[in-house]
VOZAVO-701072 format. One record per residue: residue number from 1; residue in one letter; y, x, z of N, C-alpha, C in turn. Coordinates in nm, 2 decimals. Atoms other than C-alpha are relative to their C-alpha. Layout:
<zakols>
+-----+------+--------+--------+--------+--------+--------+--------+--------+--------+--------+
|  nr | rest |    n_v |    n_u |    n_w |   ca_v |   ca_u |   ca_w |    c_v |    c_u |    c_w |
+-----+------+--------+--------+--------+--------+--------+--------+--------+--------+--------+
| NUM |    A |      Y |      X |      Z |      Y |      X |      Z |      Y |      X |      Z |
...
+-----+------+--------+--------+--------+--------+--------+--------+--------+--------+--------+
</zakols>
This chain:
<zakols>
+-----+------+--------+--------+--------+--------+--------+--------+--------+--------+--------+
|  nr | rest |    n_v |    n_u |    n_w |   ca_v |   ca_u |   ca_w |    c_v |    c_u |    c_w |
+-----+------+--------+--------+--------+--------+--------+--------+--------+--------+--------+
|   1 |    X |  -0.03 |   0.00 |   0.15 |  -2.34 |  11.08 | -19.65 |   0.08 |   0.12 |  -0.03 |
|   2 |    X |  -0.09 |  -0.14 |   0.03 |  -2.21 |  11.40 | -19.82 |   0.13 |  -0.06 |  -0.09 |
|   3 |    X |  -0.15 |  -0.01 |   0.07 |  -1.84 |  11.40 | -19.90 |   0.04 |   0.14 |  -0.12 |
|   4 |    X |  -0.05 |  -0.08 |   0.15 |  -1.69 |  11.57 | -20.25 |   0.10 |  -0.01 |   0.01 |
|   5 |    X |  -0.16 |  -0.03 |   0.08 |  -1.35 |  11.74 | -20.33 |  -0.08 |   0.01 |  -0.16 |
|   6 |    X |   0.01 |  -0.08 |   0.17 |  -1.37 |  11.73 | -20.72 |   0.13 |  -0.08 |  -0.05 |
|   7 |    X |  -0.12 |  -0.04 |   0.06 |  -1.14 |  11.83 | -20.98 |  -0.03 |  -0.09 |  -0.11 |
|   8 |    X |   0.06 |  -0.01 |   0.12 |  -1.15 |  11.66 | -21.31 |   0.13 |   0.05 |  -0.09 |
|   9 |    X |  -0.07 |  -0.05 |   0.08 |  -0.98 |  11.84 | -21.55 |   0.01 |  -0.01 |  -0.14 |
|  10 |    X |   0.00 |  -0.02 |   0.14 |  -0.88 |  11.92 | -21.86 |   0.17 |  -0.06 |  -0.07 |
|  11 |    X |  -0.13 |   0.02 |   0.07 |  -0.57 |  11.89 | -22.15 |   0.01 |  -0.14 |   0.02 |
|  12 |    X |  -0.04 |   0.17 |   0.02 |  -0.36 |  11.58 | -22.16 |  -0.07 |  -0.08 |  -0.09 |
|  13 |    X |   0.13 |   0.10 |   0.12 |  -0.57 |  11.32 | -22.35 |  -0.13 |   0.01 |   0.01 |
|  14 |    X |   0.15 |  -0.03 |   0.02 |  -0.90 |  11.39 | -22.26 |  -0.03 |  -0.12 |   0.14 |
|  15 |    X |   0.10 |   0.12 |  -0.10 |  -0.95 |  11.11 | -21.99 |  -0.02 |   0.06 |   0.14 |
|  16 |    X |   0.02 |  -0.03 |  -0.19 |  -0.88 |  11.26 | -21.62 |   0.06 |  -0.14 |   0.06 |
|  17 |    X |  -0.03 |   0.09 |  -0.09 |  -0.72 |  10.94 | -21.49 |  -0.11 |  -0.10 |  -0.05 |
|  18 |    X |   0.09 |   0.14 |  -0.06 |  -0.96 |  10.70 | -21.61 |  -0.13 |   0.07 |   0.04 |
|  19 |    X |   0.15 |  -0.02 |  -0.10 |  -1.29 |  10.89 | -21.54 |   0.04 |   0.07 |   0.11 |
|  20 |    X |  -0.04 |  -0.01 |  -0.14 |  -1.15 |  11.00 | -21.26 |  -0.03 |  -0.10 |   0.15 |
|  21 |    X |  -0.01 |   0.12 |  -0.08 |  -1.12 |  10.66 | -21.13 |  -0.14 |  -0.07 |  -0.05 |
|  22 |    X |   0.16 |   0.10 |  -0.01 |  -1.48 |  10.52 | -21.22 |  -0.06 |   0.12 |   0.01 |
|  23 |    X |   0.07 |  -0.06 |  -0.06 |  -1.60 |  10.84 | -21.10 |   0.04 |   0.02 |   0.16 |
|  24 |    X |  -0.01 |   0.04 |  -0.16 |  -1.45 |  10.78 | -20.72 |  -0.04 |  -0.11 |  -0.01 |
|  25 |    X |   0.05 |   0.16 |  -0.10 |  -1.51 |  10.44 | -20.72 |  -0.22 |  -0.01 |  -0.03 |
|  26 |    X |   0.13 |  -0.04 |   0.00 |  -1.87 |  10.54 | -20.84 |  -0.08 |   0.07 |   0.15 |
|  27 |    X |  -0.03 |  -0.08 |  -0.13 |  -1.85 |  10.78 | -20.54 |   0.03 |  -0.07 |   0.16 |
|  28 |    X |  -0.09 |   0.08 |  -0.12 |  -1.65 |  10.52 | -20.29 |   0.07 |   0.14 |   0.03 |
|  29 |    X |  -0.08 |  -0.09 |  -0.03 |  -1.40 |  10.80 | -20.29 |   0.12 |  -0.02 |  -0.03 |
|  30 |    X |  -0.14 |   0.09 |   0.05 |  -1.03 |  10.79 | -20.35 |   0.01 |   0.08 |  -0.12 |
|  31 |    X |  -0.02 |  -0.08 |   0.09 |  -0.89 |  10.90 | -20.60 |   0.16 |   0.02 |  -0.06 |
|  32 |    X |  -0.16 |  -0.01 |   0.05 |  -0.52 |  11.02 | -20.71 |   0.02 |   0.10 |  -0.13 |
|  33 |    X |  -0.04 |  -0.02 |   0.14 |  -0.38 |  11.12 | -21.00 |   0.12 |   0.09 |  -0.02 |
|  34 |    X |  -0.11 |  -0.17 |  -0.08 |  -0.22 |  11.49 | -20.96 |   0.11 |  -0.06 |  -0.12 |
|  35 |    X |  -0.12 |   0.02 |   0.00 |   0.02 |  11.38 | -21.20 |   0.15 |  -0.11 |   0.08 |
|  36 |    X |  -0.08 |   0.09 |  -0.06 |   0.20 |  11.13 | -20.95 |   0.07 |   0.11 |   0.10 |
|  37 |    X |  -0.06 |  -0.10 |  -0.11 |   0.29 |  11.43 | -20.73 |   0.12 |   0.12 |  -0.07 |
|  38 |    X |  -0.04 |  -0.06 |   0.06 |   0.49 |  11.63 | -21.00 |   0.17 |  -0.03 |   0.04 |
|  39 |    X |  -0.15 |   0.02 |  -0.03 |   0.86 |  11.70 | -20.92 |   0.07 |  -0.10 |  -0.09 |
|  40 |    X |  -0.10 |   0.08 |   0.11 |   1.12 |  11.46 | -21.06 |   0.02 |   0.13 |  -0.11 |
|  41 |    X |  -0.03 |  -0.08 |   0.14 |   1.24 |  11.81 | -21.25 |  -0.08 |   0.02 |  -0.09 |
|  42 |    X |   0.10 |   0.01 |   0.10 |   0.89 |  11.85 | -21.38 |  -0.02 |  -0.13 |  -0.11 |
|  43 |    X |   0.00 |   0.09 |   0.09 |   0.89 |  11.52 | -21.51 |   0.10 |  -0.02 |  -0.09 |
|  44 |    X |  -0.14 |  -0.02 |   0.09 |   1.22 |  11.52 | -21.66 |   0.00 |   0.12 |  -0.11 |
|  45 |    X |   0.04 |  -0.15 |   0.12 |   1.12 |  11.89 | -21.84 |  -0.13 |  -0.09 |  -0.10 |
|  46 |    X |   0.11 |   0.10 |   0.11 |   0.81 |  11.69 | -22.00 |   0.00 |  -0.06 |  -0.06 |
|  47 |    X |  -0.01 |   0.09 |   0.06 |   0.96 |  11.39 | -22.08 |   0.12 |   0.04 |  -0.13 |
|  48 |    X |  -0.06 |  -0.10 |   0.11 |   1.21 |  11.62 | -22.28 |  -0.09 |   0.04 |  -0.14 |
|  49 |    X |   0.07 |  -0.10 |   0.07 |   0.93 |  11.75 | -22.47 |  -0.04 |   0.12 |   0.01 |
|  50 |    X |   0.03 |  -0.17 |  -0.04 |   0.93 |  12.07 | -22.27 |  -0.13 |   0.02 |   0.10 |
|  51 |    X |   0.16 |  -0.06 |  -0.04 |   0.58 |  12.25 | -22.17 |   0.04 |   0.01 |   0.12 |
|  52 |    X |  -0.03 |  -0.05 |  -0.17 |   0.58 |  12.32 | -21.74 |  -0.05 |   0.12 |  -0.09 |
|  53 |    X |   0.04 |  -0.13 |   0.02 |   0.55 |  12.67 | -21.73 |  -0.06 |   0.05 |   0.15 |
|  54 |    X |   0.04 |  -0.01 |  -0.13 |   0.34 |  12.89 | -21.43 |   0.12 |  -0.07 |   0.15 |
|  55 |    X |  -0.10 |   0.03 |  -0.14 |   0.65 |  12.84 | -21.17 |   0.08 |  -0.12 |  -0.02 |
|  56 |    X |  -0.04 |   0.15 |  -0.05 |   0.71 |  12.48 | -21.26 |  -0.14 |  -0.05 |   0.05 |
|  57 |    X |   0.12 |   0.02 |  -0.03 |   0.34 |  12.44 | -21.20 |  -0.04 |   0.02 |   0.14 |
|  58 |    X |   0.06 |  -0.06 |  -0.18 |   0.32 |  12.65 | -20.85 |   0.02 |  -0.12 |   0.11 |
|  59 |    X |  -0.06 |   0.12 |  -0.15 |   0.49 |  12.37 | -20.58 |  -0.12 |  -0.09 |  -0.07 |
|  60 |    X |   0.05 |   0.10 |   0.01 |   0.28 |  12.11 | -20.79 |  -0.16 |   0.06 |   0.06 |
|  61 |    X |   0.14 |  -0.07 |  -0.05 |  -0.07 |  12.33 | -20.74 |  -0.01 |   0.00 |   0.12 |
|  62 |    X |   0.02 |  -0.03 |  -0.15 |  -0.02 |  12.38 | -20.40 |   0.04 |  -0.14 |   0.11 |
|  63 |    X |   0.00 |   0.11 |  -0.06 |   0.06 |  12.03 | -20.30 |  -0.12 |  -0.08 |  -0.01 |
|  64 |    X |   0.14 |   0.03 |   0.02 |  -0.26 |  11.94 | -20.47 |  -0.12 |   0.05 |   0.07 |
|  65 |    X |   0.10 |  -0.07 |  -0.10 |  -0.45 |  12.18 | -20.27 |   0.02 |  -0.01 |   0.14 |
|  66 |    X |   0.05 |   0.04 |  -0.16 |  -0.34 |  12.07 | -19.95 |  -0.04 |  -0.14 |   0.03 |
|  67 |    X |   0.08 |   0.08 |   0.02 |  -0.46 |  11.75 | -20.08 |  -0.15 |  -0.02 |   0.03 |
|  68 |    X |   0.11 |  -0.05 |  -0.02 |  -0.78 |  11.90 | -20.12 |  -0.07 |   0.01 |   0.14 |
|  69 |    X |   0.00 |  -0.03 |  -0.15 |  -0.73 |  12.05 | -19.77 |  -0.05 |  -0.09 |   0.10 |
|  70 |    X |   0.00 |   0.10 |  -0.09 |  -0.70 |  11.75 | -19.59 |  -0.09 |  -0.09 |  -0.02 |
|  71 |    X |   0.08 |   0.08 |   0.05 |  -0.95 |  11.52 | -19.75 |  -0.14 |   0.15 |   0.04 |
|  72 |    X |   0.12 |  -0.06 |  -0.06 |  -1.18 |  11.85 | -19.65 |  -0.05 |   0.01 |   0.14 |
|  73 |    X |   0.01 |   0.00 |  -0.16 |  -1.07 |  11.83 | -19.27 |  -0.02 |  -0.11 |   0.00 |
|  74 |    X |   0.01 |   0.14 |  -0.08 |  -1.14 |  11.48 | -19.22 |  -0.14 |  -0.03 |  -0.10 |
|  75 |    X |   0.15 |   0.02 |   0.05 |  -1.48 |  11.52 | -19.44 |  -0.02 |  -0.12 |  -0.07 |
|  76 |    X |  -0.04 |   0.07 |   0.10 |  -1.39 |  11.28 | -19.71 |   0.00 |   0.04 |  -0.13 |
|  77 |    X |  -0.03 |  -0.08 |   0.11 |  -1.42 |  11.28 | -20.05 |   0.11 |  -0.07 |  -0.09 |
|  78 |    X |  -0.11 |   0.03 |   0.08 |  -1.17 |  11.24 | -20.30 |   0.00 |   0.09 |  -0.17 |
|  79 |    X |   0.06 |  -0.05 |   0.13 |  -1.17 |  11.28 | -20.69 |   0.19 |   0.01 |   0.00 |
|  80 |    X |  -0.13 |  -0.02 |   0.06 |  -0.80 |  11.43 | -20.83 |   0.01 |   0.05 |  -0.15 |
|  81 |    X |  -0.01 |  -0.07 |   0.14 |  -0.74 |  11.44 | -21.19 |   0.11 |   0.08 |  -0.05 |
|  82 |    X |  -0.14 |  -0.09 |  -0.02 |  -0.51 |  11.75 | -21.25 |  -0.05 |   0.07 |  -0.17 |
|  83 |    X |   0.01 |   0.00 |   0.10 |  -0.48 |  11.92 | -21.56 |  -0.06 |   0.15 |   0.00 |
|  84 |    X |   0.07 |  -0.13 |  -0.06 |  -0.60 |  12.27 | -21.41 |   0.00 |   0.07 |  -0.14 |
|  85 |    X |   0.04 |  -0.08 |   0.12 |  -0.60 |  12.46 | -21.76 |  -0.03 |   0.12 |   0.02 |
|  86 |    X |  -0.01 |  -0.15 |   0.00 |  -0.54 |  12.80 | -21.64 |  -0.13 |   0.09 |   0.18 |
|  87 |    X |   0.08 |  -0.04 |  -0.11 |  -0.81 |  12.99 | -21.38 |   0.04 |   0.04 |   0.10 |
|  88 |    X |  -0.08 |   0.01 |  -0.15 |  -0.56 |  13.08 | -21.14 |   0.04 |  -0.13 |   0.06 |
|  89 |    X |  -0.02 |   0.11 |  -0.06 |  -0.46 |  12.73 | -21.13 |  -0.10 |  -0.05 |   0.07 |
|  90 |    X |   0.14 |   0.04 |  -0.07 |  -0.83 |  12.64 | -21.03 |  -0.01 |   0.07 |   0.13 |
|  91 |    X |   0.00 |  -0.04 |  -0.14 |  -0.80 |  12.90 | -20.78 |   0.10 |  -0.05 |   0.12 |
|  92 |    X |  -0.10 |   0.04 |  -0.06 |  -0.49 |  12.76 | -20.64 |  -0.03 |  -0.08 |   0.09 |
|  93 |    X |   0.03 |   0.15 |  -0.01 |  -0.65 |  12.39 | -20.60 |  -0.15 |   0.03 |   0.13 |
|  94 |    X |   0.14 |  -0.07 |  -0.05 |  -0.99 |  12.61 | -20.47 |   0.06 |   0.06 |   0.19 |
|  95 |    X |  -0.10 |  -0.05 |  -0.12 |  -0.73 |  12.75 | -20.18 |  -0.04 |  -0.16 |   0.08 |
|  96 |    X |  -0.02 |   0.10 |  -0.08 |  -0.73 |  12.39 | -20.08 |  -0.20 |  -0.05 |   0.09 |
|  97 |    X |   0.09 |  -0.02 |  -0.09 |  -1.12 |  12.38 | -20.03 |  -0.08 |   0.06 |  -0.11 |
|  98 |    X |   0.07 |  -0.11 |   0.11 |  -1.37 |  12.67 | -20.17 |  -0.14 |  -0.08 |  -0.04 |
|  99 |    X |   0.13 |   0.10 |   0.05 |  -1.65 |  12.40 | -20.25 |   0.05 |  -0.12 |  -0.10 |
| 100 |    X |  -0.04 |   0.05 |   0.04 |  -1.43 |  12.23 | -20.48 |  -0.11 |  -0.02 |  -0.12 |
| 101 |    X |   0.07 |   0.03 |   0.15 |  -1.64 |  12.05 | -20.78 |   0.08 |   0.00 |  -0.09 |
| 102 |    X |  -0.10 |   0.00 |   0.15 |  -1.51 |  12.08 | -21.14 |  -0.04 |  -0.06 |  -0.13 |
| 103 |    X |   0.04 |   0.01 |   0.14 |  -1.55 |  11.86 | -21.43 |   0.08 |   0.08 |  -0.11 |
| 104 |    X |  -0.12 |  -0.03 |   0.12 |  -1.40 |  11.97 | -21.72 |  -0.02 |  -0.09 |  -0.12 |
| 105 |    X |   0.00 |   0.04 |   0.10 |  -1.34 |  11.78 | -21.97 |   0.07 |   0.01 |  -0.14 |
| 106 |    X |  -0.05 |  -0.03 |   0.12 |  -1.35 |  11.88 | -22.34 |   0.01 |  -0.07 |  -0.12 |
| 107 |    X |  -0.02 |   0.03 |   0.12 |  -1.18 |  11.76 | -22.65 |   0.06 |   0.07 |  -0.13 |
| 108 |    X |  -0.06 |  -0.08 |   0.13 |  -1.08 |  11.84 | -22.99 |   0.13 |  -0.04 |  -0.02 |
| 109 |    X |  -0.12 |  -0.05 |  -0.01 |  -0.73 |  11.89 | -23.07 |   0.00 |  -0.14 |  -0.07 |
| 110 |    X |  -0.08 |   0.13 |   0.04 |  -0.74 |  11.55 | -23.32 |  -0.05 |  -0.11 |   0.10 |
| 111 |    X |   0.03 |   0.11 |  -0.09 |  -0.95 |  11.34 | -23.03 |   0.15 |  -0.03 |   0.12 |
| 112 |    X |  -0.05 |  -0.02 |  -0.14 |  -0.66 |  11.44 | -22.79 |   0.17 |  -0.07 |  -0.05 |
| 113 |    X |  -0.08 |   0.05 |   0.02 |  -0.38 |  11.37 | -22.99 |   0.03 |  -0.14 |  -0.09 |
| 114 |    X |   0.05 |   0.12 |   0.05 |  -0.52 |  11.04 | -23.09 |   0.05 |  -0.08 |   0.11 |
| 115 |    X |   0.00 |   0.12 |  -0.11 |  -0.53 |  10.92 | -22.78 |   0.14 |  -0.01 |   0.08 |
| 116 |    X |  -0.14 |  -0.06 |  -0.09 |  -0.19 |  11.10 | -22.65 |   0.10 |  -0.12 |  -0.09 |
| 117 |    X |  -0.11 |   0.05 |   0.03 |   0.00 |  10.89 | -22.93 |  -0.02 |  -0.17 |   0.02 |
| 118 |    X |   0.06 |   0.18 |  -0.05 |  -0.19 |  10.56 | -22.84 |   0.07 |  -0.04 |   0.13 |
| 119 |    X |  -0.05 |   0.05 |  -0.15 |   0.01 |  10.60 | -22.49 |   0.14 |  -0.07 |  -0.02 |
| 120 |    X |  -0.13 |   0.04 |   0.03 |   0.28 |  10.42 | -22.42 |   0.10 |   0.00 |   0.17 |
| 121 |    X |  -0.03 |   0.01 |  -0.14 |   0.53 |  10.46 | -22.08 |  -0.03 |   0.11 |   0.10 |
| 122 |    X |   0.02 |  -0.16 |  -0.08 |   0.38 |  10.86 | -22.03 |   0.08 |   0.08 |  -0.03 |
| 123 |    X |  -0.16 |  -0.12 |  -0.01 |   0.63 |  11.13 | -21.94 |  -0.08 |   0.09 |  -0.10 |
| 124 |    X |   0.03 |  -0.11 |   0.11 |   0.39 |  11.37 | -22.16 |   0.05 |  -0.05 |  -0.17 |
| 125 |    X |  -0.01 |   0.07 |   0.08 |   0.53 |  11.40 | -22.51 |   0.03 |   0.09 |  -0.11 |
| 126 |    X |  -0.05 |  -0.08 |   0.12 |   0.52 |  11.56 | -22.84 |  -0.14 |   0.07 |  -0.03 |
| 127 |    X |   0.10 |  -0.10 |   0.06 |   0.27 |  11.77 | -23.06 |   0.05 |   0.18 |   0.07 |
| 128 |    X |  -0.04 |  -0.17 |  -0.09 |   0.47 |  12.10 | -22.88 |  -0.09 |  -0.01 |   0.14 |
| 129 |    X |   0.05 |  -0.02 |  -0.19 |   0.34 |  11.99 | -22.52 |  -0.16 |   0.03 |  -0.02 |
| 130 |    X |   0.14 |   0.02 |   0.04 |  -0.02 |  11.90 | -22.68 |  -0.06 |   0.19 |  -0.05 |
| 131 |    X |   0.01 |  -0.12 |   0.07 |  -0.02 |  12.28 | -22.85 |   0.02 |   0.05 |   0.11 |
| 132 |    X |  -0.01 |  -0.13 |  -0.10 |   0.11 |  12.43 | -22.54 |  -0.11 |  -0.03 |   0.09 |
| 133 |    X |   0.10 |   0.00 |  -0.12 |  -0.16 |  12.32 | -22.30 |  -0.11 |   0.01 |  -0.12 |
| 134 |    X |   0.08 |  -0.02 |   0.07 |  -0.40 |  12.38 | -22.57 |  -0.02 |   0.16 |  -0.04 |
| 135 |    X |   0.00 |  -0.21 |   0.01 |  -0.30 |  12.79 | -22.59 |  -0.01 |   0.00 |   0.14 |
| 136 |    X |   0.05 |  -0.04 |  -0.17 |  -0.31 |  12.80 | -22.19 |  -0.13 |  -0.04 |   0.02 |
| 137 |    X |   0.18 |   0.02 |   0.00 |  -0.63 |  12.65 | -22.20 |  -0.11 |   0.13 |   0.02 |
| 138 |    X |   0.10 |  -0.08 |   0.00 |  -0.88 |  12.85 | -22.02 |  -0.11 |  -0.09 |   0.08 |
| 139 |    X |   0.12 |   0.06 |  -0.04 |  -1.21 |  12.69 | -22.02 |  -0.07 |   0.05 |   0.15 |
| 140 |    X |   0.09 |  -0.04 |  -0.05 |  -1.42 |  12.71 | -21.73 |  -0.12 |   0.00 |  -0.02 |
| 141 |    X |   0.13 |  -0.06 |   0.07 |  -1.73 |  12.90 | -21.74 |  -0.08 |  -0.08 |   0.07 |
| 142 |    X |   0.08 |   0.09 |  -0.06 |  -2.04 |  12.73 | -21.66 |  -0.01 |  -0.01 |   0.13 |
| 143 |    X |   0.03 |  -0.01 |  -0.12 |  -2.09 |  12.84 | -21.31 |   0.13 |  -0.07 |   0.09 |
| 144 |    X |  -0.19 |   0.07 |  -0.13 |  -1.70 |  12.69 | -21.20 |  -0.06 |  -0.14 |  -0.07 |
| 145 |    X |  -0.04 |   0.16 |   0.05 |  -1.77 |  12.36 | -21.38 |  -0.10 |  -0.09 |  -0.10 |
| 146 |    X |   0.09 |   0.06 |   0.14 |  -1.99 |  12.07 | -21.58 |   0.11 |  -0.01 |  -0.08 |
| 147 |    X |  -0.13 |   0.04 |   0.09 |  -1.82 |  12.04 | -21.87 |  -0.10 |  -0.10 |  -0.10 |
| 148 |    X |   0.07 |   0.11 |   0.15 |  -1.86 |  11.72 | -22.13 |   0.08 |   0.00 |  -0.07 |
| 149 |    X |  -0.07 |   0.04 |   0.13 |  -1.72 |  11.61 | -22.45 |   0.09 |  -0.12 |   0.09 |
| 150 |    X |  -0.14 |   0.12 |   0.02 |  -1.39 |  11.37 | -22.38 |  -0.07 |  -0.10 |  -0.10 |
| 151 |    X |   0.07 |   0.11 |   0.06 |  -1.58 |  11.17 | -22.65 |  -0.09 |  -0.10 |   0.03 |
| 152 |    X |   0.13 |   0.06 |  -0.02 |  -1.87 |  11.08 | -22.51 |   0.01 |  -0.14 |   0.12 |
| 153 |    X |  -0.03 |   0.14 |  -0.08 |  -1.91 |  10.72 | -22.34 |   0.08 |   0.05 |   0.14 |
| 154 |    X |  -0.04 |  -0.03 |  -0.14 |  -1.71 |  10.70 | -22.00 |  -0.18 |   0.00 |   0.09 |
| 155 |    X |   0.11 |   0.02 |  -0.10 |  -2.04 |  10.58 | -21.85 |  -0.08 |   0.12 |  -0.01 |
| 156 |    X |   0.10 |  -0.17 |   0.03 |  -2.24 |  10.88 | -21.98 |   0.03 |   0.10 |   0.07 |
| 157 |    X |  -0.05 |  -0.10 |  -0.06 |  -2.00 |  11.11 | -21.85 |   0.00 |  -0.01 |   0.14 |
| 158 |    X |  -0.01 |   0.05 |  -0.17 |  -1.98 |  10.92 | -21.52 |  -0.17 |   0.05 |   0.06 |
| 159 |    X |   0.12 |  -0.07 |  -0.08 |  -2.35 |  10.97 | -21.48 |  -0.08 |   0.16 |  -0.02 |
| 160 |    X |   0.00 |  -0.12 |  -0.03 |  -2.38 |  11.30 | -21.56 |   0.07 |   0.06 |   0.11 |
| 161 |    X |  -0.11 |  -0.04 |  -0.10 |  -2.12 |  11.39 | -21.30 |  -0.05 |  -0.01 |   0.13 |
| 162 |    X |   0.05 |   0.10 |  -0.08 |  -2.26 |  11.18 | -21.09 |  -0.16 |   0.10 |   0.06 |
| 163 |    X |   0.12 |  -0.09 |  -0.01 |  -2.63 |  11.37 | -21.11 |   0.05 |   0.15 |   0.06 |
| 164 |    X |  -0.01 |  -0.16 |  -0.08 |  -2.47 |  11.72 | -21.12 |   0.04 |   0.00 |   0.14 |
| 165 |    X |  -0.05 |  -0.05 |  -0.16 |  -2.29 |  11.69 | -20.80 |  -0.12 |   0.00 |   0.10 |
| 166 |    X |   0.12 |   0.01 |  -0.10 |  -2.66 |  11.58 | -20.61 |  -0.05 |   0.13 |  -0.02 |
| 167 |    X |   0.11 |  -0.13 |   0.06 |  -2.82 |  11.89 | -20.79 |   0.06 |   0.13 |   0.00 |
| 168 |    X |  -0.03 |  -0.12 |   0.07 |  -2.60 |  12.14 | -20.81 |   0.08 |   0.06 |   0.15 |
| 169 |    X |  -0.08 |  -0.04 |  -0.15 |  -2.45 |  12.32 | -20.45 |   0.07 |   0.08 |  -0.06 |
| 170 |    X |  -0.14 |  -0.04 |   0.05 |  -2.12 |  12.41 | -20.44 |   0.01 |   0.17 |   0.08 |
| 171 |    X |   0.03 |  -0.11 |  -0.06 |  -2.06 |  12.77 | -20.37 |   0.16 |   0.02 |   0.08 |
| 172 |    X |  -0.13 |   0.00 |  -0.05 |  -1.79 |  12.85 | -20.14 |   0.08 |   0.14 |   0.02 |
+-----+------+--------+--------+--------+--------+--------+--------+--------+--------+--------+
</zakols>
């Protein structure tokens, strides 16, 4: 059976922890949730209202990618929903294994903070943090990543994801 590292990404509100998670368990893969790995300072800066910047970002990127790493040495797959915005960050996560898959997942700025103020008990918080990952926002181009609408059914998205990874070889 072929084992998958994939990313799913995208801005806060757009649905990386739950399709994340009915896209491993779709998979029989695991699945974690890159934000559980964030420094207490990181989370304490967020739960302030304050944006991570690259070098509160670096320790977290690079613990995620030996995530990656190890789920690639023991030939396993594993789905991590990380918020990846920026193309070095992708590269970072890609360090961990260069066959990494990438959803991306896109939404619009009122879908996202729709769903952001419907939360309740998340360290992300404010229309500042929502704005700042929305200017670092660098899309991946088609050839790094499928990308769907954040709107569209989970199930939809799940089987799209689902298809590209059988169809589409990862380049390393």
């Amino acid at each position: 059976m072929t084992s998958y590292r994939i990313l799913v990404m995208g801005v806060s509100g757009s649905g990386k922890s739950h399709i994340g998670r009915l896209l491993a368990e779709r998979l029989d893969a695991d699945f974690i949730d890159g934000d559980d790995h964030h420094s207490a300072a990181n989370i304490a800066k967020m739960a302030r209202g304050m944006p991570l910047d690259d070098d509160d970002r670096r320790g977290w990127l690079m613990t995620l990618a030996d995530v990656f790493a190890d789920y690639r040495r023991a030939d396993r797959s594993v789905v991590v929903g990380c918020s990846a915005l920026k193309q070095r960050y992708r590269d970072i996560l890609r360090s961990g294994d260069p066959k990494l898959a990438i959803v991306y997942l896109q939404g619009s700025r009122a879908l996202l903070r729709k769903r952001l103020t419907g939360r309740e008990g998340h360290f992300f918080k404010g229309d500042g943090m929502l704005d700042s990952q929305l200017a670092d926002l660098e899309p991946p181009v088609p050839e790094e990543a499928l990308s769907v609408a954040a709107s569209e059914p989970p199930e939809s998205i799940i089987e799209r994801a689902a298809a590209w990874l059988v169809s589409t070889p990862r380049r390393a």
